[in-house]
SETIMAR-106640 format. One record per residue (C-alpha): x, y, z; chain; residue in one letter; residue number from 1. Coordinates in steps of 0.1 Angstrom, whole numbers. Layout:
<nodes>
     u     v     w chain res   n
     X     Y     Z     A   a NUM
...
</nodes>
This chain:
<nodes>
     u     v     w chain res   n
   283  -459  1469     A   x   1
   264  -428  1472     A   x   2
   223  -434  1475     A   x   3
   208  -410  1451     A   x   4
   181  -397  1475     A   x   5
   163  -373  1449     A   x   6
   152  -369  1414     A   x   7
   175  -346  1389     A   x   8
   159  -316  1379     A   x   9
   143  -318  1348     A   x  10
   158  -292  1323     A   x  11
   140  -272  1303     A   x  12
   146  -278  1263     A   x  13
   167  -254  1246     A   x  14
   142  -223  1228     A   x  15
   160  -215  1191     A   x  16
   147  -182  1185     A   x  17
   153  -175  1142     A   x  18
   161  -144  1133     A   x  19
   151  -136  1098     A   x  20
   183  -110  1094     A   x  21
   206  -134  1111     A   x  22
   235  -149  1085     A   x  23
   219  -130  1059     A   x  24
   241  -113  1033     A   x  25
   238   -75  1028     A   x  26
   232   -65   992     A   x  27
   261   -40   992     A   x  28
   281   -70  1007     A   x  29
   278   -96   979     A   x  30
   312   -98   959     A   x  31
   309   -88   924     A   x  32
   339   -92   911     A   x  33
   340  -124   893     A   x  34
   319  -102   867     A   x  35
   349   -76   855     A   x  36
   369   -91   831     A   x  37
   404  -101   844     A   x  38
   434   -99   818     A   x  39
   447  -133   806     A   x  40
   477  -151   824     A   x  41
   508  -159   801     A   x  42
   499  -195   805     A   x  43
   460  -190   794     A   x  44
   478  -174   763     A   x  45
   502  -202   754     A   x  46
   476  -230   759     A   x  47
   450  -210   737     A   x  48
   473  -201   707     A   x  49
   503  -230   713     A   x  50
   481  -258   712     A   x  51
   457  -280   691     A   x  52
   431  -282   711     A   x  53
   433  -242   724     A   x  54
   425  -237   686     A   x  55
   408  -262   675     A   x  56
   389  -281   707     A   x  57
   364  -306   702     A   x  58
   335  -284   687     A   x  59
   315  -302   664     A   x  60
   316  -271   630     A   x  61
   296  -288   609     A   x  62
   271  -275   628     A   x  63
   276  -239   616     A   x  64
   281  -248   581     A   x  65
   254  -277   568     A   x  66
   226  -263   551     A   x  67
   192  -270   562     A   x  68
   172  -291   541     A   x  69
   132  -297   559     A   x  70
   123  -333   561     A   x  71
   166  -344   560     A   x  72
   183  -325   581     A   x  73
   182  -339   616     A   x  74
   189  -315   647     A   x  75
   219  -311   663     A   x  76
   221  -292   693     A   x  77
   259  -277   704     A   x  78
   275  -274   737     A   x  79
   267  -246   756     A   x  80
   297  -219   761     A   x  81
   293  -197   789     A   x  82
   309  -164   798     A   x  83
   340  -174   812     A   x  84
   346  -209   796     A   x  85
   376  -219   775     A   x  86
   366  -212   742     A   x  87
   386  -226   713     A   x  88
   405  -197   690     A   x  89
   388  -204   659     A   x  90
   356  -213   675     A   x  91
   358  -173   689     A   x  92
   371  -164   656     A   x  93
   341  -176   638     A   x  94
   314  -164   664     A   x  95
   333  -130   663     A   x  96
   326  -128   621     A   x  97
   289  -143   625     A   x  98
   278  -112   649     A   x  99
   299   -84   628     A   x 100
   281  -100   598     A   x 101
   249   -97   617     A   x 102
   258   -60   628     A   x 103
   269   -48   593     A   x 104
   235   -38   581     A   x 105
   221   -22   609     A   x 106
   253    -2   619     A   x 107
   257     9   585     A   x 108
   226    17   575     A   x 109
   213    49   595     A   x 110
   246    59   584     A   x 111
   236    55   547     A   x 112
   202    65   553     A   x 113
   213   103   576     A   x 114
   237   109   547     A   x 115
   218   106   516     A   x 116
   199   124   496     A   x 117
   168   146   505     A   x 118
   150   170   525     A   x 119
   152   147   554     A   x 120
   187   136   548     A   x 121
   226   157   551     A   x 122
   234   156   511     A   x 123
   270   144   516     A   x 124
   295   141   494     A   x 125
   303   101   484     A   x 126
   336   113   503     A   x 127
   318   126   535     A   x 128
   296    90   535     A   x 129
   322    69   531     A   x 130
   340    85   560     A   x 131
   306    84   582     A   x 132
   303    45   574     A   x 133
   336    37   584     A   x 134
   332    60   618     A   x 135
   301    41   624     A   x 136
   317     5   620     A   x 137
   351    19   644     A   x 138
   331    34   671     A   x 139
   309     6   673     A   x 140
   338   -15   679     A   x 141
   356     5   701     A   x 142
   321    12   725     A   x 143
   314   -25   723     A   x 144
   347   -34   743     A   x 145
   334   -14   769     A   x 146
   301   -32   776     A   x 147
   315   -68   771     A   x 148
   345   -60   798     A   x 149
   328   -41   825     A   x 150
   348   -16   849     A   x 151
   343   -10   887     A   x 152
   338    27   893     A   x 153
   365    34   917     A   x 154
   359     9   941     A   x 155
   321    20   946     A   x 156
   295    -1   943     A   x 157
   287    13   905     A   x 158
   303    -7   872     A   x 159
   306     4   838     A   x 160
   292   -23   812     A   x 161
   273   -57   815     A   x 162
   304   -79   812     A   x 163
   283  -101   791     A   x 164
   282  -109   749     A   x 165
   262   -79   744     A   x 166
   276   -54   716     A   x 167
   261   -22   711     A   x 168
   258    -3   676     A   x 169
   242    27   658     A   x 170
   205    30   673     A   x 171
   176    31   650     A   x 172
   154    53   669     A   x 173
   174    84   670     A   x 174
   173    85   633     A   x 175
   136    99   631     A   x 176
   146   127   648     A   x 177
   174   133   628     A   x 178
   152   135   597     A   x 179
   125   160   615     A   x 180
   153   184   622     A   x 181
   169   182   595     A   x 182
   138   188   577     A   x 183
   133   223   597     A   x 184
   167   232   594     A   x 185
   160   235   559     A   x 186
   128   250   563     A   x 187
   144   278   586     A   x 188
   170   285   566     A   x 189
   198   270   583     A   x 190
   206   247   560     A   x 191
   206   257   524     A   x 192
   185   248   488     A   x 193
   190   258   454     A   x 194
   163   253   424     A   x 195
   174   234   396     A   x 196
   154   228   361     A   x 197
   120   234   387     A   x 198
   129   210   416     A   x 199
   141   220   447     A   x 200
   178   208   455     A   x 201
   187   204   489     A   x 202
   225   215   496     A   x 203
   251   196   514     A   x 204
   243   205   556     A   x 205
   275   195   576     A   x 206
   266   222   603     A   x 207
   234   203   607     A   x 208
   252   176   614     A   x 209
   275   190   635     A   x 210
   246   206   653     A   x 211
   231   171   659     A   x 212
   262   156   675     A   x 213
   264   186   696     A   x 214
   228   183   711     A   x 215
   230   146   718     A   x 216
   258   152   738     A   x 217
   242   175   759     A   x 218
   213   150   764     A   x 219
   232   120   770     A   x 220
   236   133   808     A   x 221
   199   125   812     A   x 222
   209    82   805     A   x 223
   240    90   827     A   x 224
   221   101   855     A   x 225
   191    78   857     A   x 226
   215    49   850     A   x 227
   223    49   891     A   x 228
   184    50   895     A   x 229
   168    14   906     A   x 230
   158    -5   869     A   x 231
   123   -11   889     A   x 232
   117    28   893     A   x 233
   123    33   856     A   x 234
   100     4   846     A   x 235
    77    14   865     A   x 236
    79    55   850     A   x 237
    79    38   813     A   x 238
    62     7   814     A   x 239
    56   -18   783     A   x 240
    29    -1   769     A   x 241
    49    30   768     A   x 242
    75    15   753     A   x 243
    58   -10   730     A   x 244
    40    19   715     A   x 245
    70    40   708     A   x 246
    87    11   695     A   x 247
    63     6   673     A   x 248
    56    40   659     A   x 249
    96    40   652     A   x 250
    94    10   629     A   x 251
    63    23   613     A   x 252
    85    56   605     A   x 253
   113    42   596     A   x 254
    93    14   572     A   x 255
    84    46   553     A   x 256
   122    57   547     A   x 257
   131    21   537     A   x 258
   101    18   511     A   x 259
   114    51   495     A   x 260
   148    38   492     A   x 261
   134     6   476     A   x 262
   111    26   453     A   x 263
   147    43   439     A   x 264
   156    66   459     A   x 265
   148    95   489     A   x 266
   160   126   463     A   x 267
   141   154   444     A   x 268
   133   120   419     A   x 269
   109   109   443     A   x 270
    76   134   434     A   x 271
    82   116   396     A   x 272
    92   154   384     A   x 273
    81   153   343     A   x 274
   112   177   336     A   x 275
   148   185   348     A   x 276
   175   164   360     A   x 277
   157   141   381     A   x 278
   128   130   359     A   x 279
   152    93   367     A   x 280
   167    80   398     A   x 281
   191    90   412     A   x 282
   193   117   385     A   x 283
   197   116   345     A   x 284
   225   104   331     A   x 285
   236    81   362     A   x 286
   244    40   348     A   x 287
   210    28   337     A   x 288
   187    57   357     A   x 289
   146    51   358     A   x 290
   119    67   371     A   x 291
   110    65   406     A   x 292
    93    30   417     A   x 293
   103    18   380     A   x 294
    97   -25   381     A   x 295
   136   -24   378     A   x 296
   141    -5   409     A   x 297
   117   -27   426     A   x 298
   129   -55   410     A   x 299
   164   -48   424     A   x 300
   150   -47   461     A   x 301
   128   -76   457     A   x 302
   160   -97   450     A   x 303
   175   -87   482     A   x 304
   145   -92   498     A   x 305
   142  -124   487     A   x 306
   172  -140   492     A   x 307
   167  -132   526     A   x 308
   138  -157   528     A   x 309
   157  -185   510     A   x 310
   180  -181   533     A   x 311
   156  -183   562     A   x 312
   142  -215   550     A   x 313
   175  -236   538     A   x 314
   203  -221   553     A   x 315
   228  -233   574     A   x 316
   231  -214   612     A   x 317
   260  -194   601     A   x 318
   244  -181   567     A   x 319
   205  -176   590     A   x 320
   231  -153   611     A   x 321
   244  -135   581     A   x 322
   212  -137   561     A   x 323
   212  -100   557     A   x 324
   245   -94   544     A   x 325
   243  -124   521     A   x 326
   209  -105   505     A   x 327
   226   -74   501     A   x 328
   253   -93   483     A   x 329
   231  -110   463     A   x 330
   213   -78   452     A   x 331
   247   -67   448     A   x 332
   260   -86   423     A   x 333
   229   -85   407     A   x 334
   233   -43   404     A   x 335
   270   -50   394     A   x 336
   261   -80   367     A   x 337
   236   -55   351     A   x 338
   252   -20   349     A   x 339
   232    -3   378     A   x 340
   265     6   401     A   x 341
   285    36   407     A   x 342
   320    35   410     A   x 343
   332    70   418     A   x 344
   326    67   458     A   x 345
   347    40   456     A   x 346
   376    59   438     A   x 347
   374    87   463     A   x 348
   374    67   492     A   x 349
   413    65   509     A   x 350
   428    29   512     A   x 351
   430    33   552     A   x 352
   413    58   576     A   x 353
   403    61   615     A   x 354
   381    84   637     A   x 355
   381   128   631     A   x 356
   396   121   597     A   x 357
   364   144   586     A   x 358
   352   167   618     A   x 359
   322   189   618     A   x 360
   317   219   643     A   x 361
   299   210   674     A   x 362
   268   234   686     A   x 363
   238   230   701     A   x 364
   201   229   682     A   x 365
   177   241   705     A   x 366
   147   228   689     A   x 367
   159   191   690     A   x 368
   165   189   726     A   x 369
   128   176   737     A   x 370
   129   149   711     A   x 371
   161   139   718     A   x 372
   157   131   759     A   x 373
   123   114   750     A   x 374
   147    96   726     A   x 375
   176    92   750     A   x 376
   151    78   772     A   x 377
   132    55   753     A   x 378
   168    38   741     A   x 379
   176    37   781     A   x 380
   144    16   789     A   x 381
   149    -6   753     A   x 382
   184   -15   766     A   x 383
   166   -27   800     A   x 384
   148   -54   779     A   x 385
   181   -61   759     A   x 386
   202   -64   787     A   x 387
   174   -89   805     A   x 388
   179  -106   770     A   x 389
   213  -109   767     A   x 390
   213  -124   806     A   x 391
   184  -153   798     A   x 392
   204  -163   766     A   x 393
   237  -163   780     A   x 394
   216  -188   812     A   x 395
   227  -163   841     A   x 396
   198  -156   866     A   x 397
   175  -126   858     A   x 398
   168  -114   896     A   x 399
   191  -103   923     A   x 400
   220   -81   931     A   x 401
   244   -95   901     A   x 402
   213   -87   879     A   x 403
   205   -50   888     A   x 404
   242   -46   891     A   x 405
   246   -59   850     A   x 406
   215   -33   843     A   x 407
   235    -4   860     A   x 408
   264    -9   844     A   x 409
   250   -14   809     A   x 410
   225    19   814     A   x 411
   256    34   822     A   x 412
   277    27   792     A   x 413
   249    36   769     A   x 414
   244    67   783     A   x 415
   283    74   783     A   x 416
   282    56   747     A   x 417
   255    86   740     A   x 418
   286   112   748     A   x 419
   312    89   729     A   x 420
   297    83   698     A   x 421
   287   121   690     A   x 422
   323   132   699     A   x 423
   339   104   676     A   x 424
   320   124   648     A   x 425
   289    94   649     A   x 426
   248    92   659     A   x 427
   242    75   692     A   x 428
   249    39   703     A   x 429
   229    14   723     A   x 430
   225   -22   729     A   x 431
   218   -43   702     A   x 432
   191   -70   705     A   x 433
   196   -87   671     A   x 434
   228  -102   688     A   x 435
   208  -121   712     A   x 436
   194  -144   686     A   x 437
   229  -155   675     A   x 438
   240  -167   713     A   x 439
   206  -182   713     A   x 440
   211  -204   678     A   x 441
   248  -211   685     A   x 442
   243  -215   724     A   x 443
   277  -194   727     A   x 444
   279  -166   749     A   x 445
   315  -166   754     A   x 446
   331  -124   760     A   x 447
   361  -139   738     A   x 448
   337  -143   709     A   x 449
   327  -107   716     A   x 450
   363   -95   716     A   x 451
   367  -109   681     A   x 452
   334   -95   670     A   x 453
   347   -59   678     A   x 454
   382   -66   664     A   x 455
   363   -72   629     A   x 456
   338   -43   630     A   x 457
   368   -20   639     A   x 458
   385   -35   611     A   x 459
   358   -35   584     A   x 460
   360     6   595     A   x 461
   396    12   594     A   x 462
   396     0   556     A   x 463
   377    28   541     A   x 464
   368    12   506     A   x 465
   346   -18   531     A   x 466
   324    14   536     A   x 467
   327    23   500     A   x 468
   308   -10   488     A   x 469
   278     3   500     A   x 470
   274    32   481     A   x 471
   285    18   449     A   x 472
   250     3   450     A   x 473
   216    15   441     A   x 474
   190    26   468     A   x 475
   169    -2   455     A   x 476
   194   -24   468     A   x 477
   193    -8   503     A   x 478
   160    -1   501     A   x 479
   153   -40   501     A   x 480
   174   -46   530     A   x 481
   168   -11   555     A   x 482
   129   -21   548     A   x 483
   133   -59   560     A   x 484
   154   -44   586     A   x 485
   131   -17   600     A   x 486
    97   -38   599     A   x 487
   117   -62   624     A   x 488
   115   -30   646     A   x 489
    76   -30   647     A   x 490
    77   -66   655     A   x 491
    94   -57   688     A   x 492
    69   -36   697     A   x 493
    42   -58   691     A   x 494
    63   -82   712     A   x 495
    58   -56   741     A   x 496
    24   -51   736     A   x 497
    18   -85   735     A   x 498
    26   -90   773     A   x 499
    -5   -67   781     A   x 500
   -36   -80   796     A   x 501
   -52   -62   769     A   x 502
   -82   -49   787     A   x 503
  -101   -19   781     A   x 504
   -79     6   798     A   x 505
   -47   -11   774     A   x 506
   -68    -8   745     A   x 507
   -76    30   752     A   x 508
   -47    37   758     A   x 509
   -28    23   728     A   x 510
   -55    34   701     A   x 511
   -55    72   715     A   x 512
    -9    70   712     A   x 513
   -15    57   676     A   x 514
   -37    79   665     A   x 515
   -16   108   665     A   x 516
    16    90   661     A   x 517
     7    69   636     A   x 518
   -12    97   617     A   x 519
    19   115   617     A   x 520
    44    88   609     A   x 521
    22    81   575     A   x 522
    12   121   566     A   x 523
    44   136   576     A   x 524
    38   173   583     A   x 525
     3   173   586     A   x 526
     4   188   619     A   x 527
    32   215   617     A   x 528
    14   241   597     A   x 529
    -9   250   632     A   x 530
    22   273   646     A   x 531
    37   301   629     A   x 532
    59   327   638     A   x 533
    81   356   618     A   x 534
    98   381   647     A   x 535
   129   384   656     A   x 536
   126   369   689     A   x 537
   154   338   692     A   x 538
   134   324   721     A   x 539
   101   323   703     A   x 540
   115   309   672     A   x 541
   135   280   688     A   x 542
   101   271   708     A   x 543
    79   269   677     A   x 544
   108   247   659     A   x 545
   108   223   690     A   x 546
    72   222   687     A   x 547
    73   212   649     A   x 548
    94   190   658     A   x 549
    77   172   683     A   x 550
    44   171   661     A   x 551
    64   159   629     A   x 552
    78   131   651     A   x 553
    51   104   655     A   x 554
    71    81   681     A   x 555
    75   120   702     A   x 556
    40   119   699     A   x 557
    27    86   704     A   x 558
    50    83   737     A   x 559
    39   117   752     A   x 560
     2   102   751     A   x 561
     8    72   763     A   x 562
    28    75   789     A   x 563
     7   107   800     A   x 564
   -29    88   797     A   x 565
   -10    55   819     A   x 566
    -1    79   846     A   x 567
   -41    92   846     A   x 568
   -62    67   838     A   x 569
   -69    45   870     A   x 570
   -66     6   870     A   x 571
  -102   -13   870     A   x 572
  -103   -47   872     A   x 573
  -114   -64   838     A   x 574
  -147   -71   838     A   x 575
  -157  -111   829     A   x 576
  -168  -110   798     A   x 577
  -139   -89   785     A   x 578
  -116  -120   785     A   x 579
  -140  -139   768     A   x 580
  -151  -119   740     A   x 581
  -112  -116   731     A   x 582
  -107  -151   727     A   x 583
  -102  -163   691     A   x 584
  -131  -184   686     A   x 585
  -169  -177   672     A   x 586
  -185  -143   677     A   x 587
  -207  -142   708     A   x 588
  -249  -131   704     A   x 589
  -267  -110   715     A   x 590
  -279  -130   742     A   x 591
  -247  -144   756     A   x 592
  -232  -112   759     A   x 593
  -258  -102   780     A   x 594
  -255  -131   803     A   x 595
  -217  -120   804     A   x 596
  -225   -86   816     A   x 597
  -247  -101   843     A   x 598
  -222  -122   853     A   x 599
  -196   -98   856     A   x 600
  -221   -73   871     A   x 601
  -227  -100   896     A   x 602
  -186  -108   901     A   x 603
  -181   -67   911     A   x 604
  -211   -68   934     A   x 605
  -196   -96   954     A   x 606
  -161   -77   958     A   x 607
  -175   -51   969     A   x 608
  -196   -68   998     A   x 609
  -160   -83  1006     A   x 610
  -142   -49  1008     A   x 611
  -167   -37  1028     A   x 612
  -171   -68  1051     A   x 613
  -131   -69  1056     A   x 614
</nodes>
């Protein structure tokens, strides 16, 4: 046996060095594609339609359909349905109709609203109307398919929707600017007025329209191109307080439209004329006509209104979904039980119709061109917070590649939907928010519910006399419903202001964008008399327009201030006693304050000793 005559050498312990970019996935490596939609297998088909349980399931549909009744009902809380689960046939049928039913009003009504009557309005034809309703409904079917099932961009690293539940319809905001153009068209002369019996009539404008369409699809590049920008740059351009202001100043706006509808009516009847054809609403001689804000008219939008709150309070989830429709039919009936509706649109309506039944000439309106990219814009960052929505409701994280890459792709389609919608003959489209609420309350964010949803809206606008019920009513009627509807817009900007630390930079900055925008918003045209101009000179003209434009648009306004005062003011730290005085609570004295402001004088000392001693 060998003698060991020395002692091993003692090996050193192995050194793991970590490498922070070691096994770490690159960004533009991480597979995306379980989020573009895949077509069904045969077998997927046959289990979903061929079965009992592929139409039926388990789900528990009471649910959707008992009433609420406080102090009885006891809560029942739903499985959750996720984007990709197997979602029972009827189950989808019935989510589909509850977020059409939710869409109705709000796709329909800046339809209603751009069409009427008015200075602010086109003066179509019951015809024309009925066609732009039904366009409305089709192309919001038709664009929503494209954001729920989400395309790779030749095999880049760029997609074309969300792929998630999140349908997009007829935005609000681009109908201010509508108004204030339409406005100066008529003004200018482009669009033409007659006098009748003293008033001033305002003549049916198709060219304006067509004028309309023609700019926004010029300015929908702007979406298309920042849509591959990073959503962090574009926060940080347009912040919340940028947004939350403009948001706000739209509502505000479009309130005022809404409480003109509900007053009778947006036509020469409004300034109460004491002789002529439109001493009543909507004119003499129309089925039990009244003077403008009459107690029937308001009477008429109060029941809309209304019914909307009783709905609120006992309704079952479904009908909560579908409150608004269910007021309008309410106030409906109500106009139908008692005389005040008007049948003819609905005898010139066709049975059946699609898109460029009615087509209008495409150009370009010079003067609308600023408002409309601080529009396209605004809608860009709005869909941001939609988007982020739709992701935290349907429980998918809100961070990370998958995340941006939803934001891209949904930017994207809004800004294409921009382009779209003008060259189906409609206004603009972006994401809808309202929608949100409904995954949230049913706790189904299945795409297949989404599918149905756009079958249905594209169906409600293919049968032209669905479009027709809505102008068989009275304004009132609207009125009571655009006005509920609007005033939900100003809550979401006080949502996004809400978020703000609220010091005295915020506060500065907010009251200096309100008071121009608001100011505008509730004296229309108090600040477009400043500019005038009578040469021949196209260039000239078209600038002063713009600028009218501009300064009759209070959201234009209030978002050219604040975003410009953001960019200049610098960041302080809030001072101590700001906090504290803002709390709801008793007033502070005299001599408390003081101690606060040598407290805080105290606190701004001491930082900067430590800036200077680091």
């Amino acid at each position: 046996m060998t003698e060991i005559t020395h002692q091993p050498e003692a090996r050193a312990s192995p050194v793991f060095i970590l490498d922070p970019q070691a096994n770490r996935t690159k960004e533009g490596d991480i597979d995306l594609s379980h989020t573009v939609q895949k077509l069904p297998t045969w077998h997927t088909v046959q289990q979903s339609l061929g079965t009992r349980s592929g139409w039926l399931g388990d789900y528990d549909y009471g649910f959707l359909c008992m009433p609420t009744l406080p102090g009885f009902s006891v809560p029942r809380i739903p499985p959750f349905f996720g984007l990709r689960d197997k979602l029972p046939m009827l189950l989808a049928i019935i989510m589909g109709l509850q977020h059409s039913l939710a869409m109705i009003a709000g796709v329909v009504t800046p339809a209603l609203i751009m069409s009427g009557t008015g200075k602010n309005a086109l003066n179509f034809s019951p015809a024309m109307r009925t066609q732009m309703i039904s366009t409305s409904l089709i192309t919001s079917g038709l664009l929503s398919l494209v954001q729920i099932t989400r395309f790779r961009l030749f095999g880049s690293r760029y997609y074309l929707g969300t792929g998630l539940l999140s349908v997009v319809g007829t935005s609000f905001i681009f109908l201010p600017v509508l108004q204030s153009s339409v406005a100066n068209m008529y003004d200018s002369g482009f669009c033409q007025t007659s006098q009748v019996g003293g008033a001033t009539v305002y003549e049916s404008c198709p060219e304006a329209w067509g004028a309309f369409l023609g700019t926004c699809m010029v300015c929908s590049l702007l979406p298309i191109l920042l849509s591959f920008m990073p959503p962090k740059v574009l926060k940080r351009i347009f912040p919340p307080i940028v947004t939350g202001v403009t948001v706000l100043l739209i509502g505000v706006h479009l309130v005022t439209s809404g409480m003109t509808q509900w007053g009778g009516g947006s036509g020469p009847c409004k300034s109460n004329p004491t002789t002529g054809p439109f001493v009543d609403c909507p004119r003499v001689g129309a089925p039990m006509a009244a003077p403008w804000g009459s107690a029937q008219w308001l009477g008429l939008g109060s029941s809309v209104f209304f019914t909307i709150m009783i709905v609120e309070f006992f309704g079952s989830p479904f009908m909560k979904n579908a409150q608004v429709v269910i007021g309008l039919i309410v106030g409906m009936i109500i106009a139908w039980t008692c005389g005040y509706t008007d049948s003819s649109s609905m005898h010139a309506s066709p049975v059946v119709t699609f898109l460029w039944t009615k087509t209008y000439k495409l150009s370009i309106y010079p003067p609308a061109i600023i408002p409309l990219l601080i529009t396209y814009t605004l809608a860009m960052v709005e869909s941001i917070g939609d988007i982020t929505a739709s992701c935290e409701v349907s429980q998918l994280s809100v961070e990370g590649r998958e995340f941006e890459s939803r934001l891209q792709g949904g930017i994207l389609a809004d800004g294409i939907a921009g382009m779209l919608a003008p060259l189906f003959m409609n206004s603009p489209m972006s994401c809808y928010a309202q929608n949100n609420g409904i995954i949230s309350l049913t706790r189904c964010a299945n795409t297949m519910a989404g599918y149905m949803c756009c079958l249905f809206l594209v169906l409600m606008g293919v049968f032209a006399k669905f479009g027709a019920l809505f102008l068989m009513m009275p304004d009132a009627v609207l009125g009571g419903m655009t006005t509920f509807l609007f005033a939900n817009v100003i809550v979401s900007g006080f949502r996004i202001l809400s978020f703000l630390p609220w010091t005295r930079r915020e506060r500065f900055i907010v009251a200096a964008a309100m008071t121009l925008g608001m100011g505008t918003s509730l004296v229309p045209g108090v600040l477009t008399h400043m500019f005038h101009y009578s040469g021949s000179n196209a260039f000239v003209s078209s600038l002063i327009n713009s600028a009218n434009i501009v300064l009759d648009t209070g959201f234009a306004l209030g978002a050219i201030i604040s975003c410009t005062l953001n960019a200049l003011l610098p960041n302080m730290a809030p001072m101590a006693a700001e906090p504290i005085i803002d709390r709801h609570g008793a007033v502070p004295s005299n001599k408390e304050i003081e101690n606060m402001q040598v407290e805080a004088q105290s606190i701004h000392e001491s930082m900067l000793e430590g800036k200077h001693t680091h």
